[in-house]
LUMKOL-437085 format. One record per atom (N, C-alpha, C, O, CB): residue number from 1; residue in one letter; x, y, z. Coordinates in pm, 1 decimal. Glycine has a CB too. Example, Ala and Ser with C-alpha at 12.3 -4.5 7.8 and 13.67 -1.06 7.14 Angstrom:
(1 'A' (1319.0 -569.0 780.0))
(1 'A' (1230.0 -450.0 780.0))
(1 'A' (1320.0 -330.0 780.0))
(1 'A' (1423.6 -331.9 846.5))
(1 'A' (1130.8 -447.3 904.6))
(2 'S' (1285.0 -225.0 708.0))
(2 'S' (1367.0 -106.0 714.0))
(2 'S' (1290.0 3.0 787.0))
(2 'S' (1340.9 113.8 803.9))
(2 'S' (1408.4 -59.8 572.5))
END
This chain:
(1 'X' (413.3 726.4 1181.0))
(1 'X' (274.9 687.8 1168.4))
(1 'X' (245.7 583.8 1275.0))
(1 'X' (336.0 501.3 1288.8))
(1 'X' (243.7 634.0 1026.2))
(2 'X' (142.5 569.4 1351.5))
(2 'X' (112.4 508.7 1457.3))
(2 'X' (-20.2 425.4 1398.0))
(2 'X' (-119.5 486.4 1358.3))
(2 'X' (94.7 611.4 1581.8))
(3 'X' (-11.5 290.4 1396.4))
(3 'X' (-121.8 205.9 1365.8))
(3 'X' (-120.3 84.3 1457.7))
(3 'X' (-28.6 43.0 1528.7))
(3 'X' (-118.2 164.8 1219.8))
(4 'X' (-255.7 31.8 1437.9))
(4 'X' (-279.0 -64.4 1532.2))
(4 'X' (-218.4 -172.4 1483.5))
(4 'X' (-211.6 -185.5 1361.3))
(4 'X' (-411.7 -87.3 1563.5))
(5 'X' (-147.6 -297.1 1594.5))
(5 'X' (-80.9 -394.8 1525.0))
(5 'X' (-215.2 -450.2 1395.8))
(5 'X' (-336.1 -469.1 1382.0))
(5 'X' (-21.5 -525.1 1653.4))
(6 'X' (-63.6 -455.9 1314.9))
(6 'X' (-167.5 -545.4 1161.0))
(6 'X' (-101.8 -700.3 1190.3))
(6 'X' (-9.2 -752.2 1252.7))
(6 'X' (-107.9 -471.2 929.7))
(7 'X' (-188.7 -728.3 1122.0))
(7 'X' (-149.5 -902.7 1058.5))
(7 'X' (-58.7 -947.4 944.8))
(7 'X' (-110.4 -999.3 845.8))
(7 'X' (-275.4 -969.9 1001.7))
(8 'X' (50.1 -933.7 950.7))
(8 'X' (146.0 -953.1 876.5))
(8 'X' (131.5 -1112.9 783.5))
(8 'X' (80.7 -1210.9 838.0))
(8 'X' (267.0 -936.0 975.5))
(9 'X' (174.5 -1116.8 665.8))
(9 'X' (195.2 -1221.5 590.2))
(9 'X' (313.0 -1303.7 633.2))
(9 'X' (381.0 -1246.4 718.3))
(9 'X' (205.8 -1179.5 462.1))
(10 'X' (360.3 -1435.2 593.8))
(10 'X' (525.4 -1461.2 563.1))
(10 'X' (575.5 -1364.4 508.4))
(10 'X' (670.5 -1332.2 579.8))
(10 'X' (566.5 -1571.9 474.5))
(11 'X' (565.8 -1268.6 386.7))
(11 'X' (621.0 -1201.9 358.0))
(11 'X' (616.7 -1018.8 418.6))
(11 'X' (661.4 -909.8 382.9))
(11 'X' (600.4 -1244.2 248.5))
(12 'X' (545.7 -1067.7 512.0))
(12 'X' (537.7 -931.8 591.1))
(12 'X' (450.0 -813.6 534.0))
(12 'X' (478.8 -705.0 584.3))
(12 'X' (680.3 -875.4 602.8))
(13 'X' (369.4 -811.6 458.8))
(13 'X' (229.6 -755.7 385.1))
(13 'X' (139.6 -780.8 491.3))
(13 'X' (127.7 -880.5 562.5))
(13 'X' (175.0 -835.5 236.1))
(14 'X' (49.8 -624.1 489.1))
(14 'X' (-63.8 -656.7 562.0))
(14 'X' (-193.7 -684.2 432.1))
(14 'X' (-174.4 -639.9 318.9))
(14 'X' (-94.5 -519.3 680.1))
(15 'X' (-313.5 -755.8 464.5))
(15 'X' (-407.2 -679.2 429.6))
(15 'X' (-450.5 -593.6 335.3))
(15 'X' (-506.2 -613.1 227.3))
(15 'X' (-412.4 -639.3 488.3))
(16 'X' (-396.6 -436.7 425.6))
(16 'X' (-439.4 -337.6 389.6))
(16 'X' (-315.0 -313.1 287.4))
(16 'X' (-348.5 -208.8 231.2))
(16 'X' (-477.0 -243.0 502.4))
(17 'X' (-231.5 -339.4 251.1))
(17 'X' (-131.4 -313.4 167.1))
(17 'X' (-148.2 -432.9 15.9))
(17 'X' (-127.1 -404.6 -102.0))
(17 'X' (16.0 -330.3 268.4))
(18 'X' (-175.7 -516.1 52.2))
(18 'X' (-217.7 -621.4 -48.6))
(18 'X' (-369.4 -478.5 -103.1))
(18 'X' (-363.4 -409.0 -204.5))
(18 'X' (-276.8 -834.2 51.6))
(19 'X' (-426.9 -477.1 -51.1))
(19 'X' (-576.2 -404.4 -131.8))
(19 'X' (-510.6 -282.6 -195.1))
(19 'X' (-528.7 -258.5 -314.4))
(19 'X' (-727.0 -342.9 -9.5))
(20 'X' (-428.7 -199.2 -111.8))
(20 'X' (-377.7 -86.5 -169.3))
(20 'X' (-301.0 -144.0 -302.9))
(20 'X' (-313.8 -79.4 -406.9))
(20 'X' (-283.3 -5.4 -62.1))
(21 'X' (-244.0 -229.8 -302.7))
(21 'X' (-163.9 -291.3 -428.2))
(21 'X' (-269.2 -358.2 -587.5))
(21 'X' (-233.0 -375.8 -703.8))
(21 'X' (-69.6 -441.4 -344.5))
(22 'X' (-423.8 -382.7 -510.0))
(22 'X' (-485.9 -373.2 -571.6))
(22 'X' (-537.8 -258.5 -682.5))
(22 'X' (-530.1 -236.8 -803.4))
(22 'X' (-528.3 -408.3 -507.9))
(23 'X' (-605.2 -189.6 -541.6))
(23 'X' (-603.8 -68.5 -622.1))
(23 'X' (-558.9 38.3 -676.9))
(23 'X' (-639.3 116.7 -727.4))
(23 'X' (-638.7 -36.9 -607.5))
(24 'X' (-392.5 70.1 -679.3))
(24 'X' (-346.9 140.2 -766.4))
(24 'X' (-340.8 44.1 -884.8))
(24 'X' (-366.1 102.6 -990.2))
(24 'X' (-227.0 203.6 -723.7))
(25 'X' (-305.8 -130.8 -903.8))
(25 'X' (-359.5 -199.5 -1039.2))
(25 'X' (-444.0 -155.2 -1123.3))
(25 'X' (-439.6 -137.4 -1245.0))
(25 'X' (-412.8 -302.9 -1023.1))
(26 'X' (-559.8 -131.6 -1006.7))
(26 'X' (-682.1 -70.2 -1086.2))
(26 'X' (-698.3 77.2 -1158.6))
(26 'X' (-751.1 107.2 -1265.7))
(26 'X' (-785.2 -70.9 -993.1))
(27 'X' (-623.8 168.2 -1045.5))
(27 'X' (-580.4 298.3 -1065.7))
(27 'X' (-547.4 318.7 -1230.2))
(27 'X' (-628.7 374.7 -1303.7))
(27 'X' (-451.4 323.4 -968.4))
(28 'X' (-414.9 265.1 -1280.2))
(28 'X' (-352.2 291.9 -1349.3))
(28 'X' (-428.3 177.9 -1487.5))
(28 'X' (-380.9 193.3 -1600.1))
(28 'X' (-208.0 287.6 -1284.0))
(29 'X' (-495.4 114.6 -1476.6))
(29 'X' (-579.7 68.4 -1592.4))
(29 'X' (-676.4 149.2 -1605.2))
(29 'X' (-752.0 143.9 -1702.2))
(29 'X' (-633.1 -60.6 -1585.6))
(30 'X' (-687.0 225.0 -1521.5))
(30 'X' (-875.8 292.7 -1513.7))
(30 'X' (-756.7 453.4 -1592.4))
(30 'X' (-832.3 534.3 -1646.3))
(30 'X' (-1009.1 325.4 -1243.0))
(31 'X' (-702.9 469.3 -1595.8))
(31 'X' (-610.0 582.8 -1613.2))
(31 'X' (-554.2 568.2 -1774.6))
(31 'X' (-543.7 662.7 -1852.8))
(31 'X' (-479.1 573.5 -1490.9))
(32 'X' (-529.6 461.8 -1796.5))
(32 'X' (-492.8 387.0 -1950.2))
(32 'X' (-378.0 366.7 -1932.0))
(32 'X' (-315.8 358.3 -2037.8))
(32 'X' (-507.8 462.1 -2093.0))
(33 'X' (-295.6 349.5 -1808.5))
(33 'X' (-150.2 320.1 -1781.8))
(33 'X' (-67.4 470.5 -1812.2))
(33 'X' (41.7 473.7 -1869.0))
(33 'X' (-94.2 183.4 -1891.8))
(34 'X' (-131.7 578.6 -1769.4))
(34 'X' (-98.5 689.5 -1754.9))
(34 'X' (-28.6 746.5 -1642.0))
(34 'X' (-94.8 825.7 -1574.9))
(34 'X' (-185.6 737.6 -1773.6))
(35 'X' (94.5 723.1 -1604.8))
(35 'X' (137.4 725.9 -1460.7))
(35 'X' (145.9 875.0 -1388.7))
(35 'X' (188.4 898.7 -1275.6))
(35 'X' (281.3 657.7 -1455.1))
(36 'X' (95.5 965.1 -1482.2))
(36 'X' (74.2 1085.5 -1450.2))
(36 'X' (-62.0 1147.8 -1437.3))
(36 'X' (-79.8 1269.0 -1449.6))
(36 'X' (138.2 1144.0 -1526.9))
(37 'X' (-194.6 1027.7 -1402.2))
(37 'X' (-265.3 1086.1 -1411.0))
(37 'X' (-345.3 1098.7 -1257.3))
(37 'X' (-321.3 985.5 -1215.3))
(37 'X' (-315.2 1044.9 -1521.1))
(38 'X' (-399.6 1144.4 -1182.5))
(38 'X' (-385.9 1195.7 -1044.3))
(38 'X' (-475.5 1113.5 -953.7))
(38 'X' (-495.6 1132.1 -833.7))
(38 'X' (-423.0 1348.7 -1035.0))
(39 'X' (-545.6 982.2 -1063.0))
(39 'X' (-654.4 933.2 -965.9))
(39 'X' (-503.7 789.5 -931.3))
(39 'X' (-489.4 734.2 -822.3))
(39 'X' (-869.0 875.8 -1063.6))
(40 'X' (-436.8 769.0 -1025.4))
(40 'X' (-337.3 650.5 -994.8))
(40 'X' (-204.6 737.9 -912.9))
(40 'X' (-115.9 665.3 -867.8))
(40 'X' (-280.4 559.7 -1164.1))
(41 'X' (-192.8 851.8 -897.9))
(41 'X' (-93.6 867.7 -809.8))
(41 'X' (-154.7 859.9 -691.6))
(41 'X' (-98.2 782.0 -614.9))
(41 'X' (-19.3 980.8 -824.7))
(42 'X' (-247.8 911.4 -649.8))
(42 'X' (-320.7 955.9 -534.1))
(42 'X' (-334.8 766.6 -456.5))
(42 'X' (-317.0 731.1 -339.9))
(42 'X' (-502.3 1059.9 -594.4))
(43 'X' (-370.4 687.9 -572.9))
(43 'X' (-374.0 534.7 -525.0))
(43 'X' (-226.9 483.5 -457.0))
(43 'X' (-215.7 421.7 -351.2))
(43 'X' (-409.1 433.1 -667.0))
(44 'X' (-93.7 535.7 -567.1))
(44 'X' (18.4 501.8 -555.2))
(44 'X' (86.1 561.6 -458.2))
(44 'X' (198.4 519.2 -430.6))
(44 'X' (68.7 508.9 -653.3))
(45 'X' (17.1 698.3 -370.9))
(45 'X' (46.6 724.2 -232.2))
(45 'X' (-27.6 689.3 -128.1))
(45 'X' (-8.7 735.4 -15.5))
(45 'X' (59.7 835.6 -214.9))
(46 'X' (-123.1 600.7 -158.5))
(46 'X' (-195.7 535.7 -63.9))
(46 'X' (-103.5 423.6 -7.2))
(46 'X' (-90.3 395.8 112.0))
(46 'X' (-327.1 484.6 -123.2))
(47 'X' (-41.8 364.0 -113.3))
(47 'X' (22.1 261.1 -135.1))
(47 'X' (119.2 229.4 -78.6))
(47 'X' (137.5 115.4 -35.9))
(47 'X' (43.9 253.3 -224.5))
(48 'X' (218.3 345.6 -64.8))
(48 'X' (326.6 340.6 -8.1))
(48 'X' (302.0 367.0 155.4))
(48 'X' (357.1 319.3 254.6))
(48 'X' (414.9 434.7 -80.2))
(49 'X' (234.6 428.3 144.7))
(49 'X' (156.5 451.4 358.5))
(49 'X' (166.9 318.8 337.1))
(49 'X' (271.5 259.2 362.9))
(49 'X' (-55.8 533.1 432.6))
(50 'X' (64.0 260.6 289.5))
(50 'X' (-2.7 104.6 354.9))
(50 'X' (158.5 50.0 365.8))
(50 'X' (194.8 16.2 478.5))
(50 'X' (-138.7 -20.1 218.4))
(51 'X' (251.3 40.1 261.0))
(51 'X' (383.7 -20.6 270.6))
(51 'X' (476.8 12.3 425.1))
(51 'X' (536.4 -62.6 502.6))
(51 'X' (464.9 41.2 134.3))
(52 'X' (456.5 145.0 422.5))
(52 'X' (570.1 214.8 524.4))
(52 'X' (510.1 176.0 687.2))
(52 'X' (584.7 153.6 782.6))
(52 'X' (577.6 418.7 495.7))
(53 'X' (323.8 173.8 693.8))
(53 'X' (282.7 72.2 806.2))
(53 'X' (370.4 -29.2 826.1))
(53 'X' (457.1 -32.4 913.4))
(53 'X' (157.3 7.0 783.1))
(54 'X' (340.8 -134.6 722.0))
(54 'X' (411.2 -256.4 762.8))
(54 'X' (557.5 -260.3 806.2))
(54 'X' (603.1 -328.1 898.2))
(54 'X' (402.0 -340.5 660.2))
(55 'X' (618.8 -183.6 732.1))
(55 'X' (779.5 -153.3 765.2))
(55 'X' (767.7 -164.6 929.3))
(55 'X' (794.9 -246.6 1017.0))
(55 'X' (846.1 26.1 703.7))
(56 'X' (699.6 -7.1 915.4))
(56 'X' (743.1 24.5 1071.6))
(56 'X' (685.6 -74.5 1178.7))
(56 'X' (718.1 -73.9 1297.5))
(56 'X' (689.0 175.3 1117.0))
(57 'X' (602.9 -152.8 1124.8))
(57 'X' (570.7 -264.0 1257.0))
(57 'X' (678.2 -370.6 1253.6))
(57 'X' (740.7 -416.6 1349.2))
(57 'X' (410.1 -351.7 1244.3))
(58 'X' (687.2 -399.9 1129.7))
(58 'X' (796.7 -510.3 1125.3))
(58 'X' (941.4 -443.0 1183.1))
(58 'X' (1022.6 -532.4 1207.1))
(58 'X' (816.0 -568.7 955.5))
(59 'X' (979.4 -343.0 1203.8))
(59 'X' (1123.8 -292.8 1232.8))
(59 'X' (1073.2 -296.0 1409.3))
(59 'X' (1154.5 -309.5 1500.7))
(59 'X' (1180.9 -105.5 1141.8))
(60 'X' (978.5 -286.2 1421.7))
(60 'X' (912.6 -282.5 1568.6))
(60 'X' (912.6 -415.5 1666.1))
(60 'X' (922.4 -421.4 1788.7))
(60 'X' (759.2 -245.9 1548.2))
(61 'X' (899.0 -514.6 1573.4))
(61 'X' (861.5 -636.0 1606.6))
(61 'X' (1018.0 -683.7 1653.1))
(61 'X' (1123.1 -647.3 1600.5))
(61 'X' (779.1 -719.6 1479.3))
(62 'X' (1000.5 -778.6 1770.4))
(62 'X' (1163.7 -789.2 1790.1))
(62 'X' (1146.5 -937.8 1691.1))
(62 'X' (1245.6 -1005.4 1663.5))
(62 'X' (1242.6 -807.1 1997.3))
END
C-alpha cells in the first residue's frame, strides 16, 4: 500500500488509525457487540489498513 507520509504519534499511530479505532468502537456498539455483524467488520477492516499504513511507514522510516 503506498500512502503519503502520515504523522506518526510517540507511539507510532496516525490520525487516521486513531479515527479508524474510533469507529469500529462505534461499529460494534451500533451492532450490540455483535462481532459478526458486517457494518463492524467492514469498520474492523478499515482498521487494520489504517494499522498496516503506519507499519509500513514506520518499517520505512530509518
Amino acid at each position: 500500500m503506498t500512502t503519503l507520509p502520515r504523522d506518526l504519534n510517540a507511539c507510532g499511530f496516525s490520525s487516521e488509525t486513531i479515527a479508524a479505532e474510533y469507529e469500529t468502537d462505534a461499529a460494534l456498539q451500533e451492532a450490540g457487540l455483535d462481532m459478526n455483524d458486517p457494518y463492524f467488520n467492514a469498520a474492523w477492516v478499515a482498521e487494520q489498513e489504517q494499522r498496516q499504513a503506519d507499519w509500513e511507514q514506520t518499517r520505512a522510516t530509518p
